[in-house]
Structures are given as structure tokens and as C-alpha cells.
PANURO-162062 format. One record per residue: chain; x, y, z of N, C-alpha, C in turn. Coordinates in steps of 0.001 Angstrom, whole numbers, plus 500000, padded with zeros to 6 digits. Example, Ala and Ser with C-alpha at 12.3 -4.5 7.8 and 13.67 -1.06 7.14 Angstrom:
// residues 2
<chain->A&nc1->513190&nc2->494310&nc3->507800&cac1->512300&cac2->495500&cac3->507800&cc1->513200&cc2->496700&cc3->507800>
<chain->A&nc1->512850&nc2->497750&nc3->507080&cac1->513670&cac2->498940&cac3->507140&cc1->512900&cc2->500030&cc3->507870>
***
This chain:
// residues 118
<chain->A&nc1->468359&nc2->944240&nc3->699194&cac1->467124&cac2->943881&cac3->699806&cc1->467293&cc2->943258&cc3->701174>
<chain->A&nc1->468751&nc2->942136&nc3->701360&cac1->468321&cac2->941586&cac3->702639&cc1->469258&cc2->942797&cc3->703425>
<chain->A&nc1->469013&nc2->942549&nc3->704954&cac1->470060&cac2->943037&cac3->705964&cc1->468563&cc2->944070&cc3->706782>
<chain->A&nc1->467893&nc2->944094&nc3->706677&cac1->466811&cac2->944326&cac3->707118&cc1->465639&cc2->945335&cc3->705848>
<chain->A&nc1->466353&nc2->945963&nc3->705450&cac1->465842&cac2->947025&cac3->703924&cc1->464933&cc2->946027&cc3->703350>
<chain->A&nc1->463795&nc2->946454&nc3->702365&cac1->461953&cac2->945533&cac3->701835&cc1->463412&cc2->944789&cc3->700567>
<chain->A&nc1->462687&nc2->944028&nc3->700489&cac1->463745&cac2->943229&cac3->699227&cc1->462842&cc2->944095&cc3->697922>
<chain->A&nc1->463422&nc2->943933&nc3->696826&cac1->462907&cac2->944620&cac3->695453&cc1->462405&cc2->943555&cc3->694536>
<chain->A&nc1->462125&nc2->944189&nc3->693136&cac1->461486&cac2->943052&cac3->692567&cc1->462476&cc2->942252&cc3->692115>
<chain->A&nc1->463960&nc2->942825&nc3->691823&cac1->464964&cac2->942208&cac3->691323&cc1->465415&cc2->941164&cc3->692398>
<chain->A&nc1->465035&nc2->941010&nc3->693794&cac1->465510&cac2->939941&cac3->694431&cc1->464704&cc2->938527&cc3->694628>
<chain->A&nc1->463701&nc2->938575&nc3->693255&cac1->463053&cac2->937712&cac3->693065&cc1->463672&cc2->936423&cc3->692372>
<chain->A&nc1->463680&nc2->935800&nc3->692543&cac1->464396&cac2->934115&cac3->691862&cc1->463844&cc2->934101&cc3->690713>
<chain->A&nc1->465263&nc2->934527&nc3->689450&cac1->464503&cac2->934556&cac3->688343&cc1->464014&cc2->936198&cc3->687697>
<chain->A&nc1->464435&nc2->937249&nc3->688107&cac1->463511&cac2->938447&cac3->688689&cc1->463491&cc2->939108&cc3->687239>
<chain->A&nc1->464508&nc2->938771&nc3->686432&cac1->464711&cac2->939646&cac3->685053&cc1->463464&cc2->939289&cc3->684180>
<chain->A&nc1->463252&nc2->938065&nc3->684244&cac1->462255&cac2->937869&cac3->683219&cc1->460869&cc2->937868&cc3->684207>
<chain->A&nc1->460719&nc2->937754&nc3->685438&cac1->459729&cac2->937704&cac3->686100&cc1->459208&cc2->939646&cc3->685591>
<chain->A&nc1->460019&nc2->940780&nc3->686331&cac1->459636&cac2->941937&cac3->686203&cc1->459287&cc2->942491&cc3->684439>
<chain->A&nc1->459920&nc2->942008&nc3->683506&cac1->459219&cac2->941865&cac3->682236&cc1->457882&cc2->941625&cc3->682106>
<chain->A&nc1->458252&nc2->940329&nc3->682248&cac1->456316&cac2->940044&cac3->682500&cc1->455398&cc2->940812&cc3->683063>
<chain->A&nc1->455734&nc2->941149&nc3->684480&cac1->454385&cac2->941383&cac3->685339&cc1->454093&cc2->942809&cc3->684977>
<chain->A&nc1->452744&nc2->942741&nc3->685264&cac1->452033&cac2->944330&cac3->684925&cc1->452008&cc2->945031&cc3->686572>
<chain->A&nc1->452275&nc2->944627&nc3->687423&cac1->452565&cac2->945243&cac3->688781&cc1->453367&cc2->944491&cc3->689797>
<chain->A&nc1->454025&nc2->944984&nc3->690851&cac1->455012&cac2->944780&cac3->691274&cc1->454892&cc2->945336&cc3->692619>
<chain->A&nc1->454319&nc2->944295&nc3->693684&cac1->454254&cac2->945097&cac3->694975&cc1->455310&cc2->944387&cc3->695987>
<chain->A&nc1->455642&nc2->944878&nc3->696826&cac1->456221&cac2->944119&cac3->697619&cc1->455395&cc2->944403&cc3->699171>
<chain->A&nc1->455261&nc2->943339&nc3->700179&cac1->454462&cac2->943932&cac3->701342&cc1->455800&cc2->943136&cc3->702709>
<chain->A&nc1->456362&nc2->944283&nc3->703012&cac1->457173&cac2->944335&cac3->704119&cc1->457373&cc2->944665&cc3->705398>
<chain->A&nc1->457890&nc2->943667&nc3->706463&cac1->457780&cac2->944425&cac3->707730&cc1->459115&cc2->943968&cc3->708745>
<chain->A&nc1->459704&nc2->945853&nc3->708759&cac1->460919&cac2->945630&cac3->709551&cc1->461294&cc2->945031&cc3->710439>
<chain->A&nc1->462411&nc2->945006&nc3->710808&cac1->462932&cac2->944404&cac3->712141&cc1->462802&cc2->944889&cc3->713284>
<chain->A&nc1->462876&nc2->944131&nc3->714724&cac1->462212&cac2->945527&cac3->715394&cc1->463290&cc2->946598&cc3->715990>
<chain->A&nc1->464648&nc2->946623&nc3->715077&cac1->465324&cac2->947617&cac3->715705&cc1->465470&cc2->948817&cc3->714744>
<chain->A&nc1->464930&nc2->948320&nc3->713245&cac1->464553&cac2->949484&cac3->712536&cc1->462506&cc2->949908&cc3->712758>
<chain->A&nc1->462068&nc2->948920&nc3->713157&cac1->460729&cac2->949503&cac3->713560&cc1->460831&cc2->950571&cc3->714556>
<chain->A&nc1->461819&nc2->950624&nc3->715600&cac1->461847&cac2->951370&cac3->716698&cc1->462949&cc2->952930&cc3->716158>
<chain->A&nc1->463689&nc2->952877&nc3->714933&cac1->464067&cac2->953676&cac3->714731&cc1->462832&cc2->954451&cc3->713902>
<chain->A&nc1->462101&nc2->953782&nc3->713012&cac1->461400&cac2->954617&cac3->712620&cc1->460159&cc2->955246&cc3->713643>
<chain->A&nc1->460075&nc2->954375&nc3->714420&cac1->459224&cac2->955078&cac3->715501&cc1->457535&cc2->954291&cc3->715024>
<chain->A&nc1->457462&nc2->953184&nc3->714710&cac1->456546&cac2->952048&cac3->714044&cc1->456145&cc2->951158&cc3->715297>
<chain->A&nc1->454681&nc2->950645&nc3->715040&cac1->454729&cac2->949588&cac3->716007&cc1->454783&cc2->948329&cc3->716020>
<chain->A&nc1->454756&nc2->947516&nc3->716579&cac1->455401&cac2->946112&cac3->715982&cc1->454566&cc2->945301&cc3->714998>
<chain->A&nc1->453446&nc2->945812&nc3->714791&cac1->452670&cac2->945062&cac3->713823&cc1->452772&cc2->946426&cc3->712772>
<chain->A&nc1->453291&nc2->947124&nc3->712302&cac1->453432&cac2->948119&cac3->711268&cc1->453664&cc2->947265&cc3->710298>
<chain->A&nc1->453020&nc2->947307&nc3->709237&cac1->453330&cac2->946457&cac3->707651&cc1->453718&cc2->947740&cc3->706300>
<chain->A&nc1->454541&nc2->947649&nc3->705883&cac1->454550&cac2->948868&cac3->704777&cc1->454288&cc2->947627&cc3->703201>
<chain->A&nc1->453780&nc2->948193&nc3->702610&cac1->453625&cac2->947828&cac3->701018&cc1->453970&cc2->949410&cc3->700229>
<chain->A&nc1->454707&nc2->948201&nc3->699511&cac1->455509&cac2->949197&cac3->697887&cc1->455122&cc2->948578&cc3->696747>
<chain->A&nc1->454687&nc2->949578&nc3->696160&cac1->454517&cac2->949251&cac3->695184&cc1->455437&cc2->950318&cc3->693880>
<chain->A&nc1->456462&nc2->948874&nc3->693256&cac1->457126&cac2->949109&cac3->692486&cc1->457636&cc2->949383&cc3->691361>
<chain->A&nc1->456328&nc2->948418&nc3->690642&cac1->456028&cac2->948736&cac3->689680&cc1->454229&cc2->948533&cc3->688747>
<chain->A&nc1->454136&nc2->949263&nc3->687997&cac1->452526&cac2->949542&cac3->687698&cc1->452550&cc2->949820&cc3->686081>
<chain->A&nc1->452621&nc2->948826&nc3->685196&cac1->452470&cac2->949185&cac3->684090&cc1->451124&cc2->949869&cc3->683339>
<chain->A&nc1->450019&nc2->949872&nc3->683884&cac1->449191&cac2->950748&cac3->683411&cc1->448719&cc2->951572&cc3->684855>
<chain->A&nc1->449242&nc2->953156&nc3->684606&cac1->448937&cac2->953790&cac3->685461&cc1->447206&cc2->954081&cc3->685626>
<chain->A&nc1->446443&nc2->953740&nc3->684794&cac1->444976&cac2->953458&cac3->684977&cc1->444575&cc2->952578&cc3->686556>
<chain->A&nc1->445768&nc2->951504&nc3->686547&cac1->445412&cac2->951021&cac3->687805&cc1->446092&cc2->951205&cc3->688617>
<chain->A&nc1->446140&nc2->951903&nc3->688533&cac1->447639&cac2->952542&cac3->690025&cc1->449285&cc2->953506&cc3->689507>
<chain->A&nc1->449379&nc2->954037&nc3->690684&cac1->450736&cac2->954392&cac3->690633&cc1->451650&cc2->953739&cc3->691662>
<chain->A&nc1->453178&nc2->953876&nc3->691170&cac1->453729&cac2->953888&cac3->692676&cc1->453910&cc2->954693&cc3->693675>
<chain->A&nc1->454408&nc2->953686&nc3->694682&cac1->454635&cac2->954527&cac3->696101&cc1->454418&cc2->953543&cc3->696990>
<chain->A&nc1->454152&nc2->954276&nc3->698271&cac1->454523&cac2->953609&cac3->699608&cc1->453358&cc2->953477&cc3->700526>
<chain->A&nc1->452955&nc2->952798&nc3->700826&cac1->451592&cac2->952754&cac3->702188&cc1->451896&cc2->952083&cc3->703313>
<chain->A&nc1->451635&nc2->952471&nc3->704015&cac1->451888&cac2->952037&cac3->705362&cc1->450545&cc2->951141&cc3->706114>
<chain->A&nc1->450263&nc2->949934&nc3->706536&cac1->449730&cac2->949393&cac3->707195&cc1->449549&cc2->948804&cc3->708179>
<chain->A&nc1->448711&nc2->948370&nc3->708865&cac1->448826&cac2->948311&cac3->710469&cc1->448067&cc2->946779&cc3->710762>
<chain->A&nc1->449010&nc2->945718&nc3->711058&cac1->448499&cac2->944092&cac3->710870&cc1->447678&cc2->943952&cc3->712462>
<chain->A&nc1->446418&nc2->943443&nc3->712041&cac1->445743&cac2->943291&cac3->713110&cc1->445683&cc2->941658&cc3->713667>
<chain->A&nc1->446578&nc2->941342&nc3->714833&cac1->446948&cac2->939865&cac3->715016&cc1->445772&cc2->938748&cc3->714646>
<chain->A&nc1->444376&nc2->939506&nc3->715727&cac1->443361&cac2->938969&cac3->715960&cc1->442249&cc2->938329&cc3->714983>
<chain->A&nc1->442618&nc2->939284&nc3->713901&cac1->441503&cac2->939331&cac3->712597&cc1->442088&cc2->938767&cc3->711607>
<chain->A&nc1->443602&nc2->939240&nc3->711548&cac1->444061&cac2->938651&cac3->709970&cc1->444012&cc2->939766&cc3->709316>
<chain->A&nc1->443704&nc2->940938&nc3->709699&cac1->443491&cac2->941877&cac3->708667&cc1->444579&cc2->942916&cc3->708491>
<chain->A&nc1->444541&nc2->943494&nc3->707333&cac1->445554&cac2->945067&cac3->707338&cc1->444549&cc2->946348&cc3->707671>
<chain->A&nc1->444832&nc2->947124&nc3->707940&cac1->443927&cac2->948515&cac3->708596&cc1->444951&cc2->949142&cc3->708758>
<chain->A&nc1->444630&nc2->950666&nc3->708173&cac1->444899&cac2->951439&cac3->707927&cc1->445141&cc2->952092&cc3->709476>
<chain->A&nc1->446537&nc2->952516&nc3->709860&cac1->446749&cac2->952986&cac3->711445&cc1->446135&cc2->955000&cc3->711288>
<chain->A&nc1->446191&nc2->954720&nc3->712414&cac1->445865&cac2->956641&cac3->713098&cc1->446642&cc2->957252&cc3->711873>
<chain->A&nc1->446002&nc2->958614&nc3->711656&cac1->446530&cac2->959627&cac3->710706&cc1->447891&cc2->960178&cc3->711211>
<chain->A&nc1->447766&nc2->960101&nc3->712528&cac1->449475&cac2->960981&cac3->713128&cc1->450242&cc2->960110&cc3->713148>
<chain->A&nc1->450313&nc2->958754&nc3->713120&cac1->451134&cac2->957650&cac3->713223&cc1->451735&cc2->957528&cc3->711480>
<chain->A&nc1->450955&nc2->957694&nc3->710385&cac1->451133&cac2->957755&cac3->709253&cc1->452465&cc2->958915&cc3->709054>
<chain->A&nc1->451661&nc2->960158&nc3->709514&cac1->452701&cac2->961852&cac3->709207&cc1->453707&cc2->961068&cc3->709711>
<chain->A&nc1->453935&nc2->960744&nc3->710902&cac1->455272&cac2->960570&cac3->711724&cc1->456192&cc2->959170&cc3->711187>
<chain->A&nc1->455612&nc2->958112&nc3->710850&cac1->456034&cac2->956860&cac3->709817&cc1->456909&cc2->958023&cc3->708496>
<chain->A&nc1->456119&nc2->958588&nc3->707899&cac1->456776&cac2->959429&cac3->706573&cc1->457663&cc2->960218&cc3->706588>
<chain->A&nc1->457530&nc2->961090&nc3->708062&cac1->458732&cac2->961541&cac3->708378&cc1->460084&cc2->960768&cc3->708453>
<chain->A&nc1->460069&nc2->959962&nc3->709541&cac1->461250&cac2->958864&cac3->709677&cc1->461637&cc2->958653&cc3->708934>
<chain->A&nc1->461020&nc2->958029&nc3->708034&cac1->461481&cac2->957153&cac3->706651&cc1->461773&cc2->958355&cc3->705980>
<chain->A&nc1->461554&nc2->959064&nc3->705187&cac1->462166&cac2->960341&cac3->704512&cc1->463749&cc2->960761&cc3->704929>
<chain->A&nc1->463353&nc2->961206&nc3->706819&cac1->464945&cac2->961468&cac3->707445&cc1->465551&cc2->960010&cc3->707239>
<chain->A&nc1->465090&nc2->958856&nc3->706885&cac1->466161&cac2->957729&cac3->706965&cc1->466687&cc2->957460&cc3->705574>
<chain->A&nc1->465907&nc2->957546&nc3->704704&cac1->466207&cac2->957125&cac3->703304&cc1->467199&cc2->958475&cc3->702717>
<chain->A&nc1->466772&nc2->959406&nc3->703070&cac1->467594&cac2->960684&cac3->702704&cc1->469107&cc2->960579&cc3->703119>
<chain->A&nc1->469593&nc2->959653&nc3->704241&cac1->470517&cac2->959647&cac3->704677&cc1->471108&cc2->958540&cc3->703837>
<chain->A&nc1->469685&nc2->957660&nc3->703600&cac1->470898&cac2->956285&cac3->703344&cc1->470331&cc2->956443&cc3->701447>
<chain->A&nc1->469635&nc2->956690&nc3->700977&cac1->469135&cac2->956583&cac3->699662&cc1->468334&cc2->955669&cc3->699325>
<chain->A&nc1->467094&nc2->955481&nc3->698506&cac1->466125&cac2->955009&cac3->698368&cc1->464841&cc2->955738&cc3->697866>
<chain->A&nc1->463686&nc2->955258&nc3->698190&cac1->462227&cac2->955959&cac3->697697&cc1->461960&cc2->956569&cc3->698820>
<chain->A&nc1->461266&nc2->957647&nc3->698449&cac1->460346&cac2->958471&cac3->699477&cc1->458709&cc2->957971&cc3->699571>
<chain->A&nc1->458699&nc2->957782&nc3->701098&cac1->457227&cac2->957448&cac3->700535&cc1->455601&cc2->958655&cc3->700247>
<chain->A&nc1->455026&nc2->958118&nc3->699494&cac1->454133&cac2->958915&cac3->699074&cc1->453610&cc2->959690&cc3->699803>
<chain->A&nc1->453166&nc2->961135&nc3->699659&cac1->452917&cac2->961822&cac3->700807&cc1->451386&cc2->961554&cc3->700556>
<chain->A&nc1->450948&nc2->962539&nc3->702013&cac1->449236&cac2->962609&cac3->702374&cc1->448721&cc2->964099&cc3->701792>
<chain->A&nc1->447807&nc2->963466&nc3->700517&cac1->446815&cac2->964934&cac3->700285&cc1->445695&cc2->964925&cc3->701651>
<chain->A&nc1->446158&nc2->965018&nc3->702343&cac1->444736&cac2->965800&cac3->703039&cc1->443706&cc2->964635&cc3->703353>
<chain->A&nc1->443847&nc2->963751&nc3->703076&cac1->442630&cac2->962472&cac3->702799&cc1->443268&cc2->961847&cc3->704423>
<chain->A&nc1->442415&nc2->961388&nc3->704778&cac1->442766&cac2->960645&cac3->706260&cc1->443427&cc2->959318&cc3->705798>
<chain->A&nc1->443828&nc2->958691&nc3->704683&cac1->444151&cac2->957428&cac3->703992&cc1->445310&cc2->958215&cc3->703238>
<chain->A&nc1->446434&nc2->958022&nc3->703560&cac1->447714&cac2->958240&cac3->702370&cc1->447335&cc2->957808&cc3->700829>
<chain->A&nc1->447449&nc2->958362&nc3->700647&cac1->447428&cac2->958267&cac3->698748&cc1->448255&cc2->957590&cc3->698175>
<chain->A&nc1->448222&nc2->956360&nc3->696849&cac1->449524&cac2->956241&cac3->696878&cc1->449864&cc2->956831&cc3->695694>
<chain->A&nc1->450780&nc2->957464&nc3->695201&cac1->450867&cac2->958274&cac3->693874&cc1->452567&cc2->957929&cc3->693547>
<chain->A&nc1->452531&nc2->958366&nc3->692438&cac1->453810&cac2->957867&cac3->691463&cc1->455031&cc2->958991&cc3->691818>
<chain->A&nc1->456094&nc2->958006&nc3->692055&cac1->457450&cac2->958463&cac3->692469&cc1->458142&cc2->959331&cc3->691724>
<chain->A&nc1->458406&nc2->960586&nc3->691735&cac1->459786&cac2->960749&cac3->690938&cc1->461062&cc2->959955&cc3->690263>
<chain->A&nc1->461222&nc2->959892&nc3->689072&cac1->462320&cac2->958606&cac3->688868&cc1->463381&cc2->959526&cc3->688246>
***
């Protein structure tokens, strides 16, 4: 988790019996800016994972990408081509180094988040 990579649920203090317990498992992360600039992200880019989802009624996993707005406090959803091109990167990066893929886009102007291959 550390060295710039989202930490997991296991790097939680305590994490064995914490991830037992919990019925979901998100993590909300934001790179450094020399992997923001490899992925081609902008400096307020926020990604959330979600890791784990014990009742898929309320979700699946996967990956979303968000866009921190200084002024407001808020997360918002960035441009649709900034998303494709975020998924790309990360795909060519994780493929190299190993990890999750993040969830792709049906067609919806909002990435979907849908459940990973395991």
C-alpha cells in the first residue's frame, strides 16, 4: 500500500478482524504528483476503490475516478475523455506492474462501478 500505490483494506491497524466485520470496504485515494503525471491525472484527481461489498444488492467492486473541487469541498465527476484516458493509463500501468483494473464505461457519461474479476 505505501510507496505511493492506494493502501488496501489489509493496511488497516488491526485489518484481519476489521475486514471480517465490515460489509464494505472502500478506500478513497490520491496519487503523488509524479504518478498523477504518469497517469496523465490532474492534481486534484481522487480515485475511490472499492474493495470490498458483501451484499452485492448494494454495490459491486471496482474503481471510480473523481475530480476534488478545492473551492466547494466537493467530489464531481471529471469530463468523460479524461475518465477513457485515466482507464487507459492505469490498465497500461497495472498490467505492467499487477493489480485491479479499473471498471470500465458502459456507455453512461458516469463510469459504472461493477465487480472485478477475481
Amino acid at each position: 500500500g505505501w510507496g505511493g500505490s492506494p493502501p488496501g483494506l489489509y493496511d488497516i491497524s488491526g485489518s484481519a478482524n476489521f475486514i471480517n466485520k465490515a460489509d464494505a470496504g472502500i478506500v478513497i485515494h490520491r496519487y503523488g504528483q509524479e504518478m498523477q503525471q504518469a497517469l496523465g491525472l490532474d492534481p486534484c484527481a481522487t480515485i475511490m476503490i472499492v474493495e470490498k461489498m458483501r451484499n452485492r444488492a448494494a454495490g459491486t467492486k471496482g474503481i471510480h475516478i473523481m475530480h476534488y473541487d478545492r473551492d466547494t469541498g466537493l467530489y464531481e465527476d471529471p469530463p468523460h475523455d479524461a475518465v477513457a484516458a485515466f482507464q487507459q493509463a492505469y490498465t497500461d500501468f497495472k498490467s505492467k506492474r499487477g493489480g485491479p483494473k479499473p471498471a470500465g464505461n458502459r456507455g453512461e457519461e458516469r463510469p459504472a462501478l461493477r465487480r472485478q474479476p477475481q
